[in-house]
N, C-alpha and C positions, 0 to 999 in steps of 0.2 A: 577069872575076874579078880578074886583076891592078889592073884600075883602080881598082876597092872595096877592095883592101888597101891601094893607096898612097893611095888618099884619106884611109881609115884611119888609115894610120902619120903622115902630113902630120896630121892633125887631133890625132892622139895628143901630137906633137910640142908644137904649140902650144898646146893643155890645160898639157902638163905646164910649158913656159916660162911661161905665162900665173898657174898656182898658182905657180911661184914667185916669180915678179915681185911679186905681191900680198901674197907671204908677208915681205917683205924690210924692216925697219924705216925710218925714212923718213930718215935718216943715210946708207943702204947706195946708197938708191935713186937716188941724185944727186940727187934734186931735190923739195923737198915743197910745188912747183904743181903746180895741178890740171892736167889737158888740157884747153886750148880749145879749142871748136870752132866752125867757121864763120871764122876768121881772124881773129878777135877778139884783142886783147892783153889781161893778164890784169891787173886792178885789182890793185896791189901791196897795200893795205890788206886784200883780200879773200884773198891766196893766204899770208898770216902764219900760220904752225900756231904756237898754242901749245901746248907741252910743259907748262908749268908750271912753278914752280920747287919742289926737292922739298926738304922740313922734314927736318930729321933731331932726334931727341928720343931723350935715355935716359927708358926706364918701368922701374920696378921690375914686377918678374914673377915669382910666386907659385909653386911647384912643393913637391908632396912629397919626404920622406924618404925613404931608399931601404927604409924599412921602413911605410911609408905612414901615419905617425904625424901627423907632423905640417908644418906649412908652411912653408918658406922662402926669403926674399926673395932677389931675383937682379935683376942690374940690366943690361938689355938696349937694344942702339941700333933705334932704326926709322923709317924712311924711309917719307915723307907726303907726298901733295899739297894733299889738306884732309882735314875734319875726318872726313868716314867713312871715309875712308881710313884715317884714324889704328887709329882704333876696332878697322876690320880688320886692321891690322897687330899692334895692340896683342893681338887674339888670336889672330893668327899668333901671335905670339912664346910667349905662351903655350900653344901646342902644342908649338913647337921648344925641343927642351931640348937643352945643348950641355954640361952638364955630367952624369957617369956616376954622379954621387951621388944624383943627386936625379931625380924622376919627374915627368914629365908628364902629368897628369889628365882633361888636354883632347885629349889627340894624337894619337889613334884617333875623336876627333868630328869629323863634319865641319860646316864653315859652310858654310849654303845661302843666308843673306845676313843682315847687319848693315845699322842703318838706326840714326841719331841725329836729333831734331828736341825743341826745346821742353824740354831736359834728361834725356831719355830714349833710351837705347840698347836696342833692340831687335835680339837676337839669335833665327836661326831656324836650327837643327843639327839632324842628324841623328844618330841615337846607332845604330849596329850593334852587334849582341851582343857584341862582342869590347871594345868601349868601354865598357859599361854596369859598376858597381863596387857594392861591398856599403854599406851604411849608412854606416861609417865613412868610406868611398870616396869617395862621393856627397854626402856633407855637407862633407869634406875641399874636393872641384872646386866646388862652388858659394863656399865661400869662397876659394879659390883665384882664383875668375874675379871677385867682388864687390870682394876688396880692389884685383884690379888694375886692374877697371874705376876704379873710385871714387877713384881717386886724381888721376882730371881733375876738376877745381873742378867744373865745367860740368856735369858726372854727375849727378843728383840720383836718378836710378831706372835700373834693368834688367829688360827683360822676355823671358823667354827662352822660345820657341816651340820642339816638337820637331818639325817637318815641317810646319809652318804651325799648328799646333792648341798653346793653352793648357793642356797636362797638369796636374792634381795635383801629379805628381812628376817630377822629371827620368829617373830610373832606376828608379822604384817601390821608393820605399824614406823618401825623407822629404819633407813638405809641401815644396810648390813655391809660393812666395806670386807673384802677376803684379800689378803688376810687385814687382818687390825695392825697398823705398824704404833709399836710405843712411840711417845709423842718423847720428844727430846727436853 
């Protein structure tokens, strides 16, 4: 009986050292080579991690009035490795509203993934009842998220998916075109 609890507590031990070794950024861990094995030396060309180097960009970012009237421009930093990235940041920030005036239309949605290719931003969110908004609401975030998307050159459409499916409408309230083509 004792020797199945210290076997136990000895294996618990190194579970729990072993998650946080692995949980530990590669800065923390001393060192970001792999383990060889067999006594092999390790090709310096092959143990290079790249980080990347990360963009940093002001976007203008779109948010309602604090009486939900109407929209305006805010101009936010975001940090990038490339361009979906961007994309995601870019409505990151449009959720994060850091100013007490103005509303975020987007900030109870959630993104279940953004995808860019061929000019085209592909968003897939999920809308819980507590994010869904009346006509005015709903037509407000669709421009809200259009102008800030469109303001990368590159942009030319958005196509926005609620749970992987092309709805009608975003909140059941006004036509949802797929994709959204930028207006000339």
């Amino acid at each position: 009986m004792k020797t199945k609890l210290g076997c136990a507590l000895v294996l618990s031990f190194f579970m729990i050292v072993g998650i946080g070794c692995a949980q530990k950024p590669v800065s923390e861990s001393g060192s970001a080579e792999p383990a060889v094995q067999g006594g092999q030396s390790p090709n310096p060309s092959e143990t290079k991690v790249d980080l990347g180097t990360m963009n940093t960009q002001a976007v203008d970012v779109y948010f309602a009035d604090s009486q939900v009237l109407e929209l305006e421009k805010k101009e936010q930093e975001i940090e990038y490795k490339d361009d979906s990235e961007k994309y995601k940041k870019t409505f990151e920030a449009l959720q994060n509203n850091t100013d007490s005036e103005l509303v975020s239309l987007w900030e109870k949605v959630e993104l279940l993934s953004i995808q860019y290719g061929e000019g085209k931003v592909t968003l897939d969110v999920h809308i819980p009842d507590e994010a869904k908004l009346g006509t005015s609401g709903e037509l407000l975030a669709l421009d809200a998220l259009t102008q800030t998307m469109f303001q990368y050159d590159e942009v030319e459409s958005i196509d926005i998916l609620v749970d992987g499916e092309a709805l009608d409408s975003l909140m059941g309230h006004s036509e949802l075109e797929h994709p959204i083509q930028r207006q000339s």
